[in-house]
Backbone as a printed PyTorch tensor [residue, N CA C, xyz], in Angstrom:
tensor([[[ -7.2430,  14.2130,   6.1990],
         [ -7.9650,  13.8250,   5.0120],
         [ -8.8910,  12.6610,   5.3640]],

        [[-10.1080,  12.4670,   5.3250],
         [-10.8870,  11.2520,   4.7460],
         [-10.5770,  10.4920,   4.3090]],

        [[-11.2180,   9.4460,   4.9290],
         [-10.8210,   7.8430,   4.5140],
         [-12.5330,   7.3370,   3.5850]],

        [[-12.4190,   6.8470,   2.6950],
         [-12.8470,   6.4430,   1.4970],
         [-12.7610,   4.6680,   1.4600]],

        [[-13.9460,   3.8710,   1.5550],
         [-13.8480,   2.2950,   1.3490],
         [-14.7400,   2.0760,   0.2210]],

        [[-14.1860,   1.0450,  -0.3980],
         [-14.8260,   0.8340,  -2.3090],
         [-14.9490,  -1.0560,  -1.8780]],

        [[-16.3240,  -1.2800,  -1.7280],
         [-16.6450,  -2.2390,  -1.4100],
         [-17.1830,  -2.5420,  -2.9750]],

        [[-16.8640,  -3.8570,  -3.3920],
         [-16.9380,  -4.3920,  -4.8100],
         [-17.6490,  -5.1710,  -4.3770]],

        [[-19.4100,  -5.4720,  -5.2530],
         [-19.7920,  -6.6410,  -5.0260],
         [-20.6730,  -7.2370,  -6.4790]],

        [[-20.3830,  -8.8060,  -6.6410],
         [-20.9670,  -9.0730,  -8.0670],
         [-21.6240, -10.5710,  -7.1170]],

        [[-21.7530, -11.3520,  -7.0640],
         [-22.4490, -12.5860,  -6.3180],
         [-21.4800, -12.5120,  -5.1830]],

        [[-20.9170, -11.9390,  -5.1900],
         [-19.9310, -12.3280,  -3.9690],
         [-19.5230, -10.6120,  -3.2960]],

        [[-18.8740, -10.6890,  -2.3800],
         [-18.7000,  -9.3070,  -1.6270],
         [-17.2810,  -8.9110,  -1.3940]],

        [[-16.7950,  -7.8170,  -1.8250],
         [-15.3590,  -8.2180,  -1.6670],
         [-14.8790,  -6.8890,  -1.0250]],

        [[-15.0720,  -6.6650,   0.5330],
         [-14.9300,  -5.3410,   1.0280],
         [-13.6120,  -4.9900,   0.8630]],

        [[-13.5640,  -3.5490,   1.4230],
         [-12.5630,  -3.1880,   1.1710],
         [-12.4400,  -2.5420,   2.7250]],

        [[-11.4600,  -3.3110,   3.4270],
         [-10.8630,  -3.2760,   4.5620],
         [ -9.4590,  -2.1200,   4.6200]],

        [[ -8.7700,  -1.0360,   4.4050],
         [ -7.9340,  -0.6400,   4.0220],
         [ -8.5340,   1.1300,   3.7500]],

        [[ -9.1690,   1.3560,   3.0030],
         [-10.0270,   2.6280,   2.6240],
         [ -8.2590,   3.1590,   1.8710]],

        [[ -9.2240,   4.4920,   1.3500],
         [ -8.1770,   5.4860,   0.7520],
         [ -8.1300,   6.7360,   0.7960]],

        [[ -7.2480,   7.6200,   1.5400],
         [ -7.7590,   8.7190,   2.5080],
         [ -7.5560,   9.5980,   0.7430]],

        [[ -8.5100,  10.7530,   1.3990],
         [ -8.9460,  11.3760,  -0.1110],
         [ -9.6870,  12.6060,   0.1630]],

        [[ -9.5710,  13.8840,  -0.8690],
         [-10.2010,  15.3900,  -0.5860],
         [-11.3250,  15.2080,  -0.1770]],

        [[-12.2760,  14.5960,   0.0110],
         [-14.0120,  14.2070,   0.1210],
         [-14.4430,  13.6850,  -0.8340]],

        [[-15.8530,  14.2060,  -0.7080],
         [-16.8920,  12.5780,  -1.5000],
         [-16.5620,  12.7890,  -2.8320]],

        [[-16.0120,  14.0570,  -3.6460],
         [-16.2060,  13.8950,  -4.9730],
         [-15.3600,  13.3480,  -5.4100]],

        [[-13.8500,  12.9580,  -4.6200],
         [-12.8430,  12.6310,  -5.1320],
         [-13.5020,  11.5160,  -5.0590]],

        [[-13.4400,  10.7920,  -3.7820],
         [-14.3240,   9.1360,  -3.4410],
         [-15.1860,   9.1630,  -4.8960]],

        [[-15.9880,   9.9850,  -4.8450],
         [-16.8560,   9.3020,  -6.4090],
         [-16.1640,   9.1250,  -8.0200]],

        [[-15.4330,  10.1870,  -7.9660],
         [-14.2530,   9.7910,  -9.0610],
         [-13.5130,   8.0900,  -9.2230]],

        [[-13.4150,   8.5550,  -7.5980],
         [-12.2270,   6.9240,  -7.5770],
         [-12.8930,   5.7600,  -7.8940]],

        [[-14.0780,   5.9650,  -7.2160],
         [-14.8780,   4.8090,  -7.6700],
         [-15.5980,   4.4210,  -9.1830]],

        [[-15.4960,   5.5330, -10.0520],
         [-15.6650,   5.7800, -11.3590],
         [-14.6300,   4.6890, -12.3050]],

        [[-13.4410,   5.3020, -11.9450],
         [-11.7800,   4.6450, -12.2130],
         [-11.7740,   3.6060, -11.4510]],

        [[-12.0330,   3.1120, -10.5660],
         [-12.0080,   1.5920, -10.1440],
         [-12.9980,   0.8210, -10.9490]],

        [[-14.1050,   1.5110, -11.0800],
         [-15.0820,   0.3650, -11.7230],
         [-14.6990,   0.1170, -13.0860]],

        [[-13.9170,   0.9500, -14.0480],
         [-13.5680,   1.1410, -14.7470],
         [-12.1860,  -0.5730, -15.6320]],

        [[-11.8380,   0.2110, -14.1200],
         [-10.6010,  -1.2100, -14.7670],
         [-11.0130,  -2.1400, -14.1490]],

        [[-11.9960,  -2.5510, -13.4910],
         [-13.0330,  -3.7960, -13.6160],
         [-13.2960,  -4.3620, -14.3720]],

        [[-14.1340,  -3.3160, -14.8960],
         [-14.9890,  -3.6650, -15.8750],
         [-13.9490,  -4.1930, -17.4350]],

        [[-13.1610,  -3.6240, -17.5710],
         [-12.0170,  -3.7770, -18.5830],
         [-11.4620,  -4.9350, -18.2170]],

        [[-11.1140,  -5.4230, -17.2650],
         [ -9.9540,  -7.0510, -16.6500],
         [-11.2400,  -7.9480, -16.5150]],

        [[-12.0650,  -7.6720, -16.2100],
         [-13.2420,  -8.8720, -15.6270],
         [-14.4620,  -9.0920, -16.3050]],

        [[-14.5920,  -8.5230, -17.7600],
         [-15.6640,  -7.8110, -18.7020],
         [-16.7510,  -9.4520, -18.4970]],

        [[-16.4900, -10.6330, -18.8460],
         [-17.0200, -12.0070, -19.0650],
         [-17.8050, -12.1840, -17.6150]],

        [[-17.0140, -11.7210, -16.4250],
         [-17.6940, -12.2120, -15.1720],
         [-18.4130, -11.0040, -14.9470]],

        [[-18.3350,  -9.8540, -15.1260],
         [-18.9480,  -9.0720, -15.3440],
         [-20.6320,  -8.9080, -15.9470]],

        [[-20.5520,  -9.9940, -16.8240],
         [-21.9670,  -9.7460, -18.0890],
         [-22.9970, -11.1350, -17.3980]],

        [[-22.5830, -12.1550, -16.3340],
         [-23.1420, -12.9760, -16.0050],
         [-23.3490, -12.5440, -14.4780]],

        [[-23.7000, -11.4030, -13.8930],
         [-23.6010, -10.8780, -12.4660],
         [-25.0260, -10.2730, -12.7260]],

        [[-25.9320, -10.5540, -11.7470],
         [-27.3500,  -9.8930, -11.9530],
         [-26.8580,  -8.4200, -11.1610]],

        [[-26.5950,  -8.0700, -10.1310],
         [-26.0650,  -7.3300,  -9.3000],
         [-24.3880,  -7.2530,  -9.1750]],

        [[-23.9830,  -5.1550, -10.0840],
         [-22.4780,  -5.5160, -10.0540],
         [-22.4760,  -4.0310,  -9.6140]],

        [[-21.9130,  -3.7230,  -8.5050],
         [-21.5940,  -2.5880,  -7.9900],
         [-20.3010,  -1.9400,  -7.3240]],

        [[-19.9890,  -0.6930,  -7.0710],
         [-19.0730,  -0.4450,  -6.5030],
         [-19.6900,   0.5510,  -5.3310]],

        [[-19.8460,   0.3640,  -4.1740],
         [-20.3440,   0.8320,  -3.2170],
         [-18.8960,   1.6170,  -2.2510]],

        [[-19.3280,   3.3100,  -1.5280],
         [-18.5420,   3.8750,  -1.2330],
         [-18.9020,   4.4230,  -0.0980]],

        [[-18.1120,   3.9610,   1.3390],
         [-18.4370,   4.3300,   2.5950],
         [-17.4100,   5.5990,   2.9500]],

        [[-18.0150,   5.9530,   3.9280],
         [-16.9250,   7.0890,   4.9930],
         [-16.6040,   6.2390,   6.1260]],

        [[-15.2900,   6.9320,   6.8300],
         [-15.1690,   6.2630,   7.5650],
         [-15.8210,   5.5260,   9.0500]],

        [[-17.1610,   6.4480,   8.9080],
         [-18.5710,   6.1110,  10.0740],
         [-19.3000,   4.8500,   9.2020]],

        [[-18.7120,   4.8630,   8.1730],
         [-19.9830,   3.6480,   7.3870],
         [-21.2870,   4.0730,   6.6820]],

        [[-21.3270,   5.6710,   7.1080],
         [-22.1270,   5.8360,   5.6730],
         [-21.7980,   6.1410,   4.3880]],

        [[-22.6970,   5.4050,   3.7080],
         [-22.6510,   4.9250,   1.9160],
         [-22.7280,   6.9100,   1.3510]],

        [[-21.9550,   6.7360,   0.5780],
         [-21.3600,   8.4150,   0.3220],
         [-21.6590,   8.2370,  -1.3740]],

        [[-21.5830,   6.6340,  -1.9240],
         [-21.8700,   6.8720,  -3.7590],
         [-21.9170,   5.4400,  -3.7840]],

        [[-22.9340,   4.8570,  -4.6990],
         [-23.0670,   3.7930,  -5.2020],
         [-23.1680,   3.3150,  -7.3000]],

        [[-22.1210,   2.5670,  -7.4320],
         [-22.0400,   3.1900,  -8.9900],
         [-22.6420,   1.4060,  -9.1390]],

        [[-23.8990,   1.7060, -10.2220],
         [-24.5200,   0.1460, -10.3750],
         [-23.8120,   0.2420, -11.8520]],

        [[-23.8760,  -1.5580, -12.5420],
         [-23.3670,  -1.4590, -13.7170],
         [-24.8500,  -2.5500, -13.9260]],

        [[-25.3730,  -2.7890, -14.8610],
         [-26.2820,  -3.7720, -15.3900],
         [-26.1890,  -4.3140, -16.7110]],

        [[-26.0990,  -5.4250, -17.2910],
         [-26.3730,  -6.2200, -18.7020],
         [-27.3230,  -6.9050, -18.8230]],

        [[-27.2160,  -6.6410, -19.9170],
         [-28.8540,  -7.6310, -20.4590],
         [-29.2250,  -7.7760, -21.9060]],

        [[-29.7510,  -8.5420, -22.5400],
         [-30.0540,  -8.8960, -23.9500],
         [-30.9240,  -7.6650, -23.9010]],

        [[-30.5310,  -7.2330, -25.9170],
         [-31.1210,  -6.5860, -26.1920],
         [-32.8000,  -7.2910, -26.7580]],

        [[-33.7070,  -6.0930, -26.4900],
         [-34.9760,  -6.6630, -26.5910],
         [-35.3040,  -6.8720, -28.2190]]])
């Protein structure tokens, strides 16, 4: 099985050293769906002050396989 890394980054970078072996990329894009998920739910405040908040998804060669952006901003 494939190994899957969910690198979290909001001002700061918080790799993910460990990966999570998994069916391929669609599962990887799921997971990363559900990770950003309960992020976004536990961390909502640090979340809304992050110009750049992503969950970025490598293979185990290091290429980027899904990138899920989140963005806030006043309404106009």
């Amino acid at each position: 099985m494939p190994r899957y890394f969910f690198t979290v980054n909001d001002r700061r970078h918080y790799p993910d050293t460990d990966g999570t072996d998994l069916d391929g990329p669609d599962a990887a894009r799921f997971e990363a769906v559900v990770l950003a998920g309960y992020i976004l739910r536990d961390h909502a405040s640090e979340i809304l002050t992050a110009d750049d908040w992503h969950v970025a998804v490598t293979n185990e060669q290091g290429s980027p396989v899904f990138r899920l952006n989140v963005s806030a901003g006043q309404a106009c």
